[in-house]
MIRO-631953 format. One record per residue (C-alpha): chain; x, y, z; residue in three letters. Coordinates in steps of 0.05 Angstrom, whole numbers, plus 32768, in hexadecimal, padded with zeros to 4 digits. Last residue first. Layout:
// residues N
  unit     u     v     w  code
     A     X     Y     Z   ALA
...
***
This chain:
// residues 275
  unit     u     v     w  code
     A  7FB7  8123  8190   UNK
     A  8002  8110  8198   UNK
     A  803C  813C  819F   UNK
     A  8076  8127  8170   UNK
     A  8062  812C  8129   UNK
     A  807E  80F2  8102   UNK
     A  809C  80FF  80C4   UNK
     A  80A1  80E4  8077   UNK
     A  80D9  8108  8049   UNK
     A  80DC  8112  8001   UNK
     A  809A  80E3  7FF5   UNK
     A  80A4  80EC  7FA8   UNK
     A  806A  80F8  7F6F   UNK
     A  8072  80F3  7F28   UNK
     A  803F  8122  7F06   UNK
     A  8028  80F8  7ED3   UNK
     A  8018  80C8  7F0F   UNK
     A  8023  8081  7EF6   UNK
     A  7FEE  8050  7EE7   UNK
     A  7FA4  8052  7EE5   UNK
     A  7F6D  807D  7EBC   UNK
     A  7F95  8073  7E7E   UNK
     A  7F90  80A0  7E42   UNK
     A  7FC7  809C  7E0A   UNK
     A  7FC5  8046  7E29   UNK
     A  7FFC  8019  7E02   UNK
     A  802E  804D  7DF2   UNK
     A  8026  806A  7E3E   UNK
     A  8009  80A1  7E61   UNK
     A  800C  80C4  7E9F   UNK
     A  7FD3  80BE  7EC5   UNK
     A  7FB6  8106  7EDA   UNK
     A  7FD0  813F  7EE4   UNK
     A  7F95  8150  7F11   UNK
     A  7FA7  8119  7F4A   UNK
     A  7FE2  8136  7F58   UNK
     A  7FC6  817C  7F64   UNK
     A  7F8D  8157  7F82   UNK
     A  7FB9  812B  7FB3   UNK
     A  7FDC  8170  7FC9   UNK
     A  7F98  8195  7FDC   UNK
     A  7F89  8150  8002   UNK
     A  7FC4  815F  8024   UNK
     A  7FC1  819F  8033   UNK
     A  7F73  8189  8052   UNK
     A  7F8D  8154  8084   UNK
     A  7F97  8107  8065   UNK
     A  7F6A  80D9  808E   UNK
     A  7F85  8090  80BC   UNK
     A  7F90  804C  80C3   UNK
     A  7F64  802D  808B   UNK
     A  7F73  7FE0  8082   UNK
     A  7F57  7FC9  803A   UNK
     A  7F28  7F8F  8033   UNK
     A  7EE6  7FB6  8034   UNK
     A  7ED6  7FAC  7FE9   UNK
     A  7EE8  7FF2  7FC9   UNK
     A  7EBC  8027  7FAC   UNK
     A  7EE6  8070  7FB0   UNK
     A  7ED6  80B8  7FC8   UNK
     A  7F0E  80E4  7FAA   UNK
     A  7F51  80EB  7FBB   UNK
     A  7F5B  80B3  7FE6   UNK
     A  7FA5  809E  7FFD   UNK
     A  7FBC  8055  7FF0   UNK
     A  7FF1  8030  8017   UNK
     A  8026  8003  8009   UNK
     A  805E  7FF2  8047   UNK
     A  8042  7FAE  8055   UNK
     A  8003  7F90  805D   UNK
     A  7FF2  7F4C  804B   UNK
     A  7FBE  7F36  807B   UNK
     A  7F84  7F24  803F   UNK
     A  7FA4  7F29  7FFB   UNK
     A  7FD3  7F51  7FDB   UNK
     A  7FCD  7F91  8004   UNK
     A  7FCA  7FE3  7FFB   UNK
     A  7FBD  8000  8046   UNK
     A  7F90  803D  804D   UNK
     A  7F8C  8083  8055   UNK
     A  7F43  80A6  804C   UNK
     A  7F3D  80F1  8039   UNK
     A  7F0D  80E4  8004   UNK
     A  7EDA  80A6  801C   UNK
     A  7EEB  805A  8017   UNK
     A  7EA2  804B  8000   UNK
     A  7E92  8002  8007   UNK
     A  7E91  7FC9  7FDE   UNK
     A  7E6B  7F91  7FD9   UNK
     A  7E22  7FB3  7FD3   UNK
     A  7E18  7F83  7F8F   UNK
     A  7DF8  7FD4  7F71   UNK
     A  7E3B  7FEB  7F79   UNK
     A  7E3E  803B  7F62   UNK
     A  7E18  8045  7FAF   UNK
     A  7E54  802B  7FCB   UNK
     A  7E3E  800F  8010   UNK
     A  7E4F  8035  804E   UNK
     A  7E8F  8024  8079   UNK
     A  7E89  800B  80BF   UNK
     A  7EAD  7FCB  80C4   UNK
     A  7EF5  7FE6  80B0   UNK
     A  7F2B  7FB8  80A8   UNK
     A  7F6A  7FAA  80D6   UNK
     A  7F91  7F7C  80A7   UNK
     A  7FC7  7F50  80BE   UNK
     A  8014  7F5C  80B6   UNK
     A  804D  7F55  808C   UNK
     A  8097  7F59  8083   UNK
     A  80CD  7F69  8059   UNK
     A  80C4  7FB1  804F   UNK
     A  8097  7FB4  8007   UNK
     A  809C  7FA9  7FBC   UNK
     A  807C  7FA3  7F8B   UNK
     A  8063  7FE1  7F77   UNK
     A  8094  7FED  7F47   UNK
     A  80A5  8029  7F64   UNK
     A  80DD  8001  7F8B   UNK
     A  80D4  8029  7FD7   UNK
     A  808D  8016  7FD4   UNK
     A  8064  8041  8001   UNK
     A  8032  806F  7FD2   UNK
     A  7FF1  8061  7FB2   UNK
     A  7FC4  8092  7FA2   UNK
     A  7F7B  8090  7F9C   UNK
     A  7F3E  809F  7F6E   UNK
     A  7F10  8059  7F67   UNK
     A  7ECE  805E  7F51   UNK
     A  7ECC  8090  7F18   UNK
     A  7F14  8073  7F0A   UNK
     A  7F4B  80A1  7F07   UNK
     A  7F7F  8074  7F2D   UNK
     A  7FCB  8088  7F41   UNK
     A  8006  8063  7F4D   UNK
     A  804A  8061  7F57   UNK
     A  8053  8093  7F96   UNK
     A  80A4  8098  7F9C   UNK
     A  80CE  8094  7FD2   UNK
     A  8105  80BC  7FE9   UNK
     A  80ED  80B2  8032   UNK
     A  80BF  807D  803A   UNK
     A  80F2  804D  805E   UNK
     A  810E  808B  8094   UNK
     A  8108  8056  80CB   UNK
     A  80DE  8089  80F0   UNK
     A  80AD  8085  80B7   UNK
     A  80AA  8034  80AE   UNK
     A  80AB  802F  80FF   UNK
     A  806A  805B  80FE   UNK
     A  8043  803C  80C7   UNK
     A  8055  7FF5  80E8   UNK
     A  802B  8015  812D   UNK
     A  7FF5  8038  8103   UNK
     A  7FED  7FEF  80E7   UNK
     A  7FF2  7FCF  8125   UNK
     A  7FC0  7FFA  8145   UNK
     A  7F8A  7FFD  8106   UNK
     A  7F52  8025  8121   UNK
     A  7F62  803C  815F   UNK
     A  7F9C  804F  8151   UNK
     A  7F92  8087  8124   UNK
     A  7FC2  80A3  80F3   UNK
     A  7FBD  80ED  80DF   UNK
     A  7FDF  80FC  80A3   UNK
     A  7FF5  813C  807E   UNK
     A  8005  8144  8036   UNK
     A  8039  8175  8030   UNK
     A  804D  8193  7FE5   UNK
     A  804E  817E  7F9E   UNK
     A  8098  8161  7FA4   UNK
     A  8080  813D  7FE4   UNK
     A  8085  814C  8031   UNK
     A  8061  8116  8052   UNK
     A  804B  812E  8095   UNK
     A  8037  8101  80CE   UNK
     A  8008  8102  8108   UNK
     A  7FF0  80D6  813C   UNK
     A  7FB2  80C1  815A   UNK
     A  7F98  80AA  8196   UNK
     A  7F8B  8060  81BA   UNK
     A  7FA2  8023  81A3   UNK
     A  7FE6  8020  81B1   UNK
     A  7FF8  7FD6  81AE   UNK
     A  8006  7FB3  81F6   UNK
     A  802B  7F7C  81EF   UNK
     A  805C  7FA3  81C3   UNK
     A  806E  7F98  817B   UNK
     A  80A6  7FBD  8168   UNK
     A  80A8  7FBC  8119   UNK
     A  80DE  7F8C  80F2   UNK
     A  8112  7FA4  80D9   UNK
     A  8120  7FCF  809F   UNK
     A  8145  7FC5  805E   UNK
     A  812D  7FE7  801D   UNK
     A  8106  7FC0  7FEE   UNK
     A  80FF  7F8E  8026   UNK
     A  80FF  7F47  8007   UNK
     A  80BF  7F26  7FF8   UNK
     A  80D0  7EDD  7FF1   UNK
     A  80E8  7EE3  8036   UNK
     A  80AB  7F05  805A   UNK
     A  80B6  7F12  809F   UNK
     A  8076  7F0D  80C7   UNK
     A  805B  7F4C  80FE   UNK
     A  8038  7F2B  8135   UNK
     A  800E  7F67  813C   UNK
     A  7FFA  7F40  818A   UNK
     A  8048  7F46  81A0   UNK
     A  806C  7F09  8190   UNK
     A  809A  7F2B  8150   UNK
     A  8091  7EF8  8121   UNK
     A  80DA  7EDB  80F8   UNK
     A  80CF  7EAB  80B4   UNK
     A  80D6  7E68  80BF   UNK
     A  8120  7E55  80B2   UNK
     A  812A  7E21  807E   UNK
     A  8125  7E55  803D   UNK
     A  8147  7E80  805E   UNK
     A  817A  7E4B  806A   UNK
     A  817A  7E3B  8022   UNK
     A  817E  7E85  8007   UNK
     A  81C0  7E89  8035   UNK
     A  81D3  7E4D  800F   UNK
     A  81C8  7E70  7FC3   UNK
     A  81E5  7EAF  7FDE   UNK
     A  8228  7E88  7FF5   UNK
     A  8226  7E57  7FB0   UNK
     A  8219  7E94  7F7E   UNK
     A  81F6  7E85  7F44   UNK
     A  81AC  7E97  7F66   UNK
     A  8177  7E66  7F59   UNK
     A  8143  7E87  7F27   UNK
     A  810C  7EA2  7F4E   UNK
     A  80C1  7E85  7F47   UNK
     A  80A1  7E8D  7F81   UNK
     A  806E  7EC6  7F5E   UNK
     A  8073  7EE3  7FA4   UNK
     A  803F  7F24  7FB4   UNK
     A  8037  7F64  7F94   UNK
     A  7FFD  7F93  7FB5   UNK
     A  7FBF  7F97  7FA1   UNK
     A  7F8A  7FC9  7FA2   UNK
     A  7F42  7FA1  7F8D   UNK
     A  7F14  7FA6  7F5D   UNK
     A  7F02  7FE8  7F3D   UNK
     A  7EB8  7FE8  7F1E   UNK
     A  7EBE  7FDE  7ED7   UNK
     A  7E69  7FE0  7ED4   UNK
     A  7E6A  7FC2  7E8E   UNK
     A  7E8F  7F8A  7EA4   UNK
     A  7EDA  7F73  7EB6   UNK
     A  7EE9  7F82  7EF8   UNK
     A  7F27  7FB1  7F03   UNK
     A  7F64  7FAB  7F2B   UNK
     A  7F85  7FD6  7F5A   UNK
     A  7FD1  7FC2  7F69   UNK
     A  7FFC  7FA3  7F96   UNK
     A  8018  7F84  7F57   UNK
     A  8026  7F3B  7F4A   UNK
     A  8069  7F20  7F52   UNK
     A  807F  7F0C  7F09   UNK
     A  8070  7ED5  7EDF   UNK
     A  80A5  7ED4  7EA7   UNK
     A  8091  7EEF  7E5D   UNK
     A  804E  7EE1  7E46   UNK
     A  8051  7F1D  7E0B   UNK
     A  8041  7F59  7E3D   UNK
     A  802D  7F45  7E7F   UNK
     A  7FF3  7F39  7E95   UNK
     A  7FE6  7F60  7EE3   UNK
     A  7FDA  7F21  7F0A   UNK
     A  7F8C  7F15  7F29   UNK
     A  7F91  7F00  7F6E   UNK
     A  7F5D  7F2D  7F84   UNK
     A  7F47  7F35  7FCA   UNK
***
C-alpha cells in the first residue's frame, strides 16, 4: 500500500493522510493505490485539564477488540466521525449468502448486494454501519477519471476523507482477480465495473470508506471487495460519473477530486429477506 501523504499547500502542519488514490509518477501514470487517512500523531495537547486527562487514560488503555474471529480494534487516534460502537462479532461469522442494500442518493438508488462469502467481517461491519444509520446524510467525496482507475468513493461521514467509525478491521482480499492488461509489471489486477470494495490506509485498516467501480479499473490486489452494484445503480454511478471532477483554481481539468455533481448517501438500507 502507499504511504505517500497528499502535499500540502505551502508546508503547513502534517496532517492525517488521505484514504485516497494515488498516482505513480512515470510516463505510464498508472493509479497507485486508494488510501484512506490514517494518524499523523501529531495533535496539539488539548487546553482543557478534564479532556486533556481523559486523553491520558486513552492514551493508557489499550484500545478495545471484540473476541469474536473479526476482532474488530478501536482506533483512538482516529476518532469516529460520527459515534458508533463497535460491530458484533460472533464466534461464528456469517459466511454464507448474500445480502442486499439500497443507497438512495440525490442522483437516484444504487443498489448493493453484499456477499459473505467473500469478505464475512467486512459484509458483517458494512451491516452494523447501515443499521446504525452512520452513512446516512453522508456525502461521496471523491471521484477518479483515470483511464485506469474510474471509481467512487463514499463512507466518510467528514467529506474530507479522513475520517472513519472509530475502529478497524483486517482485509479480506481477493485471490482470483485477472491481471491488468494496461500494467505491463502484472502487479495489479483488474477490479472490474460493478465491483464494491473497501478504501484502506494500509494493510488491515478498514473502516467505513469504500469505493464503487464505474468503469473497469487497474489496482494492486490490496483492497477488500465484499460485494457488486445492481444495474440502477451502475446507471446512477455513470450519471455521476459523467459530470465529471469538479474543478479547482489549481487544476481547470482534474481527473480526481470532488464529484462536480455533489453526491449524498440520503439514506442507506438493508433489505430484509436474504438471497
Amino acid at each position: 500500500m502507499s504511504s505517500e501523504l497528499e502535499p500540502r499547500p505551502g508546508g503547513a502542519a502534517p496532517r492525517r493522510p488521505v484514504r485516497a488514490l494515488s498516482r505513480l509518477a512515470g510516463v505510464t501514470a498508472l493509479a497507485g493505490a486508494l488510501v484512506v487517512g490514517a494518524s499523523a500523531g501529531a495533535v496539539a495537547a488539548p487546553a482543557d485539564p478534564t479532556s486533556a486527562s481523559a486523553a491520558a487514560d486513552a492514551a493508557t488503555r489499550p484500545p478495545r477488540t471484540t473476541h469474536g474471529p473479526c476482532a474488530y480494534t478501536e482506533t483512538p487516534d482516529e476518532p469516529a466521525a460520527r459515534p458508533v460502537p463497535l460491530p458484533p462479532d460472533p464466534g461464528r461469522t456469517p459466511a454464507r449468502g448474500s445480502v442486499r442494500v439500497t443507497l438512495t442518493t440525490n442522483h437516484g438508488p444504487i443498489g448493493l448486494t453484499l456477499d459473505r462469502a467473500a469478505a464475512p467481517c467486512t459484509v458483517q461491519s458494512f451491516l452494523h454501519l447501515v443499521g446504525k444509520r452512520f452513512y446516512d446524510r453522508t456525502p461521496c467525496h471523491r471521484l477518479t477519471a483515470y483511464p485506469t482507475l474510474s471509481v467512487l468513493q463514499c463512507g466518510d461521514p467528514s467529506g474530507t476523507g479522513e475520517g472513519g467509525p472509530g475502529y478497524r478491521y483486517r482485509d479480506e482480499l481477493p485471490t482470483d482477480l485477472p491481471p491488468a492488461p494496461t500494467d505491463p509489471t502484472g502487479e495489479r489486477r483488474v477490479y472490474a465495473r460493478g465491483v464494491l470494495a473497501m478504501a484502506n490506509a494500509g494493510p488491515d485498516t478498514n473502516g467505513s470508506q469504500f469505493f464503487l467501480v464505474y468503469a473497469n479499473s487497474a489496482l494492486r490486489p490490496n483492497y477488500t471487495i465484499f460485494g457488486e452494484v445492481d444495474a440502477a445503480g451502475l446507471a446512477t454511478l455513470d450519471r455521476i460519473a459523467a459530470g465529471g471532477v469538479a474543478p479547482t483554481a489549481e487544476d481547470p481539468a482534474p481527473v480526481d477530486g470532488a464529484p462536480a455533481l455533489p453526491v449524498t448517501i440520503r439514506r442507506a438500507v438493508r433489505a430484509h429477506h436474504h438471497h
